[in-house]
N, C-alpha and C positions, 0 to 999 in steps of 0.2 A: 689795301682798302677792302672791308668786308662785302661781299654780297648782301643783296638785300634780301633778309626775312621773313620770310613767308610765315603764317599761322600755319602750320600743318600734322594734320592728325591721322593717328594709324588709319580712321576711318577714310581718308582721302588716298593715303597710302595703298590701299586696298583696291580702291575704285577707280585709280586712276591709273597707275604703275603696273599693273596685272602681278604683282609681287608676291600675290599670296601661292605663287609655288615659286618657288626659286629659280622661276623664270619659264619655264617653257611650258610645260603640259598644264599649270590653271591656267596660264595667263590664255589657252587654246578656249578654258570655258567660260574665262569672262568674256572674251570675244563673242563667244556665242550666247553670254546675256541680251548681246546690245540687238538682236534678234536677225533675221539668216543674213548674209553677207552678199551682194549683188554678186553678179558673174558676169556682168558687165564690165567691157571693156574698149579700150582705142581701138582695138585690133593687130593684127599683125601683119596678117596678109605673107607676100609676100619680100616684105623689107626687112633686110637683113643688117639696117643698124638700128633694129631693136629686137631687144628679148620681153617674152610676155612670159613671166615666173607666177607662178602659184604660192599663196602661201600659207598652211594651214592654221593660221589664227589671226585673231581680228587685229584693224588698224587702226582703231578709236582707241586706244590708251595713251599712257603719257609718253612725249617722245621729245622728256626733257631728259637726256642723257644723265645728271645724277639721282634721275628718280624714275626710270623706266627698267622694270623689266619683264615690261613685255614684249615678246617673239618676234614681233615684226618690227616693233619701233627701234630695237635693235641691233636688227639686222639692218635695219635701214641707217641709221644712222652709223655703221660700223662703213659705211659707203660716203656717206656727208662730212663728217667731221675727222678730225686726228686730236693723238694724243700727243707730248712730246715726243712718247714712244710709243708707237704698234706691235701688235704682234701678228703672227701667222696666223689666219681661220683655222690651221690645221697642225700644224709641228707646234705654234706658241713662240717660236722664237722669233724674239724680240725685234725691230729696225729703227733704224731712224725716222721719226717720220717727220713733225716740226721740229723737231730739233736737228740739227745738223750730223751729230753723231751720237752714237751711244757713249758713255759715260769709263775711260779707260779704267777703274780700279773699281767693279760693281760693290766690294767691299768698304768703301770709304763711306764715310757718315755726310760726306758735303759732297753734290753735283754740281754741276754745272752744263746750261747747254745754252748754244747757243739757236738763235731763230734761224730757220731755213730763207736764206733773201728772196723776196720777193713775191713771200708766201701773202695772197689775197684772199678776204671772205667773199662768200659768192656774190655780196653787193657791190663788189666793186674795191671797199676800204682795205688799207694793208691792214697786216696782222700784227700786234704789237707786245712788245713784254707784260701791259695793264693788261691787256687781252687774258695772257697765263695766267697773273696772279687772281684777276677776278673767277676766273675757272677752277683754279683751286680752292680760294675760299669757298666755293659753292659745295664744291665734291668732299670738303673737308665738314661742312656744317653740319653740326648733329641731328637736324630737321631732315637729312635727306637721305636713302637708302646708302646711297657710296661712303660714304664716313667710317662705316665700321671696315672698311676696305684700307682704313690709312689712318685712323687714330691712332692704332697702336705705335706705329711706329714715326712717322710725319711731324716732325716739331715745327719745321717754320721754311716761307715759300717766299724768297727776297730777290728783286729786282738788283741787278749786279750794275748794269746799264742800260741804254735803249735796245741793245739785243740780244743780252744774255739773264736769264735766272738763275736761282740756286736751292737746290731743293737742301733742308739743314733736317736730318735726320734724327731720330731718340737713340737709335744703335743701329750699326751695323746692320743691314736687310738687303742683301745684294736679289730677293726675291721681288722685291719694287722693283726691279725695272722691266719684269710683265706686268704687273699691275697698274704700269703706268697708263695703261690704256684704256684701262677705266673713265680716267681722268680727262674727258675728251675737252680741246680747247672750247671755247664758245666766244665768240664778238661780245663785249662788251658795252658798246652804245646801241646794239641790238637788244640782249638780254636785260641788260643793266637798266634798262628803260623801265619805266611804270608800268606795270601787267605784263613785262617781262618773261617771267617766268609762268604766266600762264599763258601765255601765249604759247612756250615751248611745251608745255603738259597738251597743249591743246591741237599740236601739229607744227607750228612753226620751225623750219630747220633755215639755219645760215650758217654752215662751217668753212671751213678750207678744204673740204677732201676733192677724190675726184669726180663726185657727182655733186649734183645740185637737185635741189625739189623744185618740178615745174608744176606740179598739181596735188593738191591731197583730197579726198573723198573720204571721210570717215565711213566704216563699214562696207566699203566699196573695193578702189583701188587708190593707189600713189605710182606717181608717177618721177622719173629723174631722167635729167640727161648731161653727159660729160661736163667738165666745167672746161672751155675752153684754159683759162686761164692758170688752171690747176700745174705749179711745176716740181711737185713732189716724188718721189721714188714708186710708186705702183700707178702710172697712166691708165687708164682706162681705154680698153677698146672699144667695147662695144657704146657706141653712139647714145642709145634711150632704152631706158627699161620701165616695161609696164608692171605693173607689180598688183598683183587683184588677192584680196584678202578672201579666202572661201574656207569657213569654216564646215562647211557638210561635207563627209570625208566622201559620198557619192559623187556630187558635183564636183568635189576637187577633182578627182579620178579621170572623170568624164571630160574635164577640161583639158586633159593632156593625152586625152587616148584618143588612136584610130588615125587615119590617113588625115582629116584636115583639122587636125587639132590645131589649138590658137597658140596654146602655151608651150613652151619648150620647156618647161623644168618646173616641178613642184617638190615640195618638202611634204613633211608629215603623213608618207603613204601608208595608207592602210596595211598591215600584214597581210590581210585575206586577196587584197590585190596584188601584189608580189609580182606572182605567174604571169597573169594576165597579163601585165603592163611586158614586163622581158619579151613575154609571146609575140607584140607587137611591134619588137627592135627597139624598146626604152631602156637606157641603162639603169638600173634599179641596185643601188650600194647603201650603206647602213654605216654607222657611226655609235660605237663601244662607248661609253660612258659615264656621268652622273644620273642619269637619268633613272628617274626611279619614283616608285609608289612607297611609302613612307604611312606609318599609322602615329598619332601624337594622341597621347592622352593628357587626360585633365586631373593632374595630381592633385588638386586641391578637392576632388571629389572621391570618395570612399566609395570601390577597396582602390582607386588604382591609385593610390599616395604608396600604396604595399609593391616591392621591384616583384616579388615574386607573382600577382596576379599580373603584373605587365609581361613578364616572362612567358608566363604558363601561356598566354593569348599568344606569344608570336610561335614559341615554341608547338602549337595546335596548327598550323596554317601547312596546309599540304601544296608546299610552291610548287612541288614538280606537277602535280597537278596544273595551278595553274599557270604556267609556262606552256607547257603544253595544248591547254585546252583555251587558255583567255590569250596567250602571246603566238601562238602557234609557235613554239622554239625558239622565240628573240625575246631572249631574257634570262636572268643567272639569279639564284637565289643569295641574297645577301650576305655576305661572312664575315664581312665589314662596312662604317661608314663610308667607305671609300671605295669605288667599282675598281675590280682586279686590276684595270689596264691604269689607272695613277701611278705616278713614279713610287708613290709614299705608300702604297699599301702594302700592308700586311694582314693577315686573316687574322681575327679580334679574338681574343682570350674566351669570351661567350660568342659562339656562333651558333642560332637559331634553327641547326637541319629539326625536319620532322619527327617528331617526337610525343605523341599525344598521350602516354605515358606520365612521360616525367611532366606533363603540363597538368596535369590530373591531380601526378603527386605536388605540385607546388600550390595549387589550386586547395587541397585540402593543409597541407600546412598551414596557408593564409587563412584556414577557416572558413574558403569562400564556398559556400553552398547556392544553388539555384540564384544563380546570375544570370541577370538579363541586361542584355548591351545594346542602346542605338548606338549603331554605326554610322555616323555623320559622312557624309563622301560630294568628295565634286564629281561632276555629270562629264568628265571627259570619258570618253568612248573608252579607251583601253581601260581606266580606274574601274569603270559599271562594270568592264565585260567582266573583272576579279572579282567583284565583292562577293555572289556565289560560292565561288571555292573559300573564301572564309569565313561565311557562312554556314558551309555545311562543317568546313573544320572546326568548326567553335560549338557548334552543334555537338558532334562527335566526343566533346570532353563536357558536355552535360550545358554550354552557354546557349541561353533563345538569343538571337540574332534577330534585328529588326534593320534593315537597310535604308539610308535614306541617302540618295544620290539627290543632288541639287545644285542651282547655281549658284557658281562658287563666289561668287562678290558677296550674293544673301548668306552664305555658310559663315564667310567669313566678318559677317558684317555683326552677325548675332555674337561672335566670340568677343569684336570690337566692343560691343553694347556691353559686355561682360554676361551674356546670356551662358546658362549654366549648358555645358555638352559633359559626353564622357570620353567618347572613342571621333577619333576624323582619318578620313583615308583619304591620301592627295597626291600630289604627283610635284618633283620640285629637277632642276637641273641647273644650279651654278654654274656648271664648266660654261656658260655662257660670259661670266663674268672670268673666267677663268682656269687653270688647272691646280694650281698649288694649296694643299691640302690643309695650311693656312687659313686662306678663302675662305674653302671649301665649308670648313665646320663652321667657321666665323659666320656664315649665311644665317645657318640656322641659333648657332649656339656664341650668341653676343647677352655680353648683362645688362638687362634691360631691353633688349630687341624685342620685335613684336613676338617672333614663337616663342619665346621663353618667356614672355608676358601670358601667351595663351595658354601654356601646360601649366601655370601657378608652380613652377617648379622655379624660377628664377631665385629663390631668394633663401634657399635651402642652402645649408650646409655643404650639403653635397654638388650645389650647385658653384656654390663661391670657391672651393675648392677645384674646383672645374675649369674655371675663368682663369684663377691663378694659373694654373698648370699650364694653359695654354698662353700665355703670357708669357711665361717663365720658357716657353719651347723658342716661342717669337724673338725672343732676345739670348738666344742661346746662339755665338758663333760659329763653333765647333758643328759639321754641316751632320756627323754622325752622333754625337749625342743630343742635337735638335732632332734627329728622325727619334730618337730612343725616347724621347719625351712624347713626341705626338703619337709614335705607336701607345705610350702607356694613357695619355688620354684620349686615344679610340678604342683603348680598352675598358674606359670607362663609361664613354657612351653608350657603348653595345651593350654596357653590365646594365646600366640604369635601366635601357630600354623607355626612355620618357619622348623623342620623337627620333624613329630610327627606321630603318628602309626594311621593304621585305624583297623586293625585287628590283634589280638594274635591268633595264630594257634599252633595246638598241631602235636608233632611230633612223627609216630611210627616207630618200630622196630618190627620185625617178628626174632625166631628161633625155630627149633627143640626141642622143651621139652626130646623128645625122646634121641636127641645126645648130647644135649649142659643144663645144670642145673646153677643154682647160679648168672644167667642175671636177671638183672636189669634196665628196660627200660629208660632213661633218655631225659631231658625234652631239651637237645643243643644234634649238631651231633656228629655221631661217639657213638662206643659201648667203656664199660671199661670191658674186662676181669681178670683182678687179682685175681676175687675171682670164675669165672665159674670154671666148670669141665666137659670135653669131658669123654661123656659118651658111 
């Protein structure tokens, strides 16, 4: 039975989902649209079955698990809900979580799992196989962000009995079974109800994991605490977690520094506070990854429809500069769509070292003389602190630069409206949604998806060839001529240069060793506790 359908348009997608970066650094400034975030909280005192986390981006987005991705709302719900299968906040490898066992031949076109007994939603109701199939229909429907996460390969989701399902495959995809987790269950006479589903865009959580929501404050804090009844494979120890949304990277700071701090762990630390926080006994660790500033142009606007004036612009940017000066050292200039540490990378046939030279010469091949570019950009702290250095670099090869940092719902809202741009600088990080490099590209580079709607480049030549090729990798068994395919189309991405990274940047996390043990600093936002202990 299908889920019910929502109207839903990129403008809502936008607004509500924090989606317009691929997950963690806009979704940090649409937070900071909805205007400063309380610092108010329960307290913590000192009771040690609760943790008070910090989290650096807001808790007003949607936090209906196939259409959120924003920072908080899914981290949060990475603690409420399950999939059939989980994976690790940190290694990725896969568990059972509803389902009883993982799937013995991850090669086979047909699954099967069955229900974990006894598993309940937090109201009380058991969990049933209608449950699964309504949660897939949802994550499968093409109105909603997760879809392009399992069209390609997801044919058909069929109730076997009252406790088994079967997931019926297009080919062979033994990488679905991290992806599964995407796919988080939802209660069905919960969601499936009238206003359902906005009710979950709007805060509502009722999964089976092993916290429950006892409070939500938009812009504020959320609050959870164990589920008693929870009897899944990762118990939870720590009793209540207070969870305070503080987008100002000062007060975040300030909320876990010094002798009576309240909070025991935040995410999104500032670079510049590093020292400081260590100075004071806070463990301070970082997490390698997608994470990254990215420029997207508007190919349907002249010159940059020309690869070579998209070239010559990245080829002008002096990273090591800004690494140094805007990352203070945490950060790696880009040599592929893919940050060094993925299993599947390789350094991409064009890779953009500094070069303002050959950007000069490609610049005059394209004919381009006295160019002048707005740089469209969101207002997150780290993206501002760069736009400078490419500034002056673009400067340097004869481009006037005009900066316009802004908030990122209204940036994105004007490209929704088909408002003309030329250049955007943004910040995106999948590996929230995952590791597999699959994914990864599929984020940004699906037919028909919102960012290939916004470069006007979706429907080129060059693009439908594109789409193929990655299909053609998708359904390739053979595990090393599927790598030889997607290495050859990220080496088309990088050639095109139509929305590609300039910098990977690492991201940390500061806690109390002292109060909080068993964290594990992660490379996308937001912390996972199911295995801490308030100490």
């Amino acid at each position: 039975m299908s889920a019910p359908r929502s109207a839903f348009s990129r403008r809502d997608f936008l607004r509500y989902s924090g989606t317009l970066s691929a997950a963690a650094a806009i979704s940090t400034t649409v937070a900071a649209c909805g205007g400063p975030a309380s610092t108010g909280s329960t307290g913590s005192g000192g009771d040690k079955n609760l943790a008070t986390v910090v989290i650096g981006y807001g808790n007003d987005q949607s936090w209906d698990p196939s259409m959120s991705a924003s920072a908080f709302a899914m981290a949060g719900n990475n603690h409420i809900y399950e999939g059939l299968v989980d994976t690790d906040p940190i290694t990725r490898a896969p568990y059972a979580a509803l389902a009883t066992a993982l799937p013995a031949d991850p090669a086979a076109t047909t699954w099967k799992f069955s229900l974990r007994p006894g598993a309940k939603w937090h109201d009380g109701q058991p969990v049933t196989v209608d449950d699964v199939l309504f949660s897939f229909d949802r994550v499968r429907d093409s109105s909603t962000l997760t879809s392009s996460f399992f069209a390609t390969w997801l044919k058909d989701v069929r109730k076997v009995d009252d406790t088994t399902v079967e997931l019926v495959f297009k080919f062979s995809f033994p990488d679905a079974l991290q992806r599964l987790t995407i796919a988080k269950i939802m209660p069905k006479h919960v969601f499936g109800a009238p206003g359902g589903w906005d009710a979950a865009k709007n805060g509502k959580a009722v999964g089976s994991g092993p916290y429950k929501m006892t409070a939500h404050n938009p812009k504020s804090n959320t609050t959870f605490e164990a589920f008693p009844d929870y009897n899944g494979p990762r118990k939870p120890v720590i009793q209540k977690m207070n969870w305070l949304s503080i987008v100002d990277a000062s007060a975040r700071v300030a909320k876990i520094s010094g002798g009576s701090a309240e909070a025991q762990i935040a995410d999104n630390v500032p670079y510049a506070n590093i020292d400081q926080l260590r100075k004071q006994g806070l463990t301070v660790d970082g997490g390698k990854g997608m994470n990254h500033m990215f420029l997207m142009f508007n190919t349907g606007q002249k010159p940059f429809d020309d690869v070579r004036v998209r070239q010559a612009l990245f080829y002008a940017i002096d990273t090591k500069k800004m690494i140094d000066v805007a990352l203070k050292g945490h950060g790696t200039a880009a040599s592929s769509f893919l940050n060094p540490q993925n299993a599947a990378y390789a350094r991409a046939k064009t890779v953009y070292d500094y070069d303002p030279a050959k950007a000069k010469s490609l610049l005059a091949a394209a004919g381009v003389t006295d160019l002048t570019i707005d740089l469209m950009a969101v207002n997150v702290s780290w993206i501002v602190d760069c736009l400078p250095t490419i500034a002056n670099s673009w400067k340097a090869i004869g481009v006037k630069t005009s900066l316009e940092p802004q908030d990122t719902s209204a940036l994105f809202t004007k490209m929704d409206q088909s408002q003309s741009y030329q250049v955007v600088a943004a910040a995106s990080n999948p590996n929230q949604f995952g590791l597999d490099a699959d994914l990864i590209l599929r984020y940004n580079y699906t037919s028909g998806g919102t960012w290939m709607k916004y470069t006007k480049w979706d429907k080129s030549s060059d693009a439908t060839a594109l789409f193929s090729l990655m299909d053609k990798a998708a359904e390739e068994p053979d595990r090393q001529k599927k790598l030889a395919l997607l290495h050859q189309y990220i080496d088309v991405i990088a050639e095109q240069a139509v929305l590609y990274p300039v910098v990977h940047t690492e991201l940390m996390t500061a806690w109390n060793p002292k109060k909080l043990t068993g964290v594990r600093a992660q490379a996308y936002p937001g912390v996972t506790l199911l295995q801490a202990k308030r100490t």
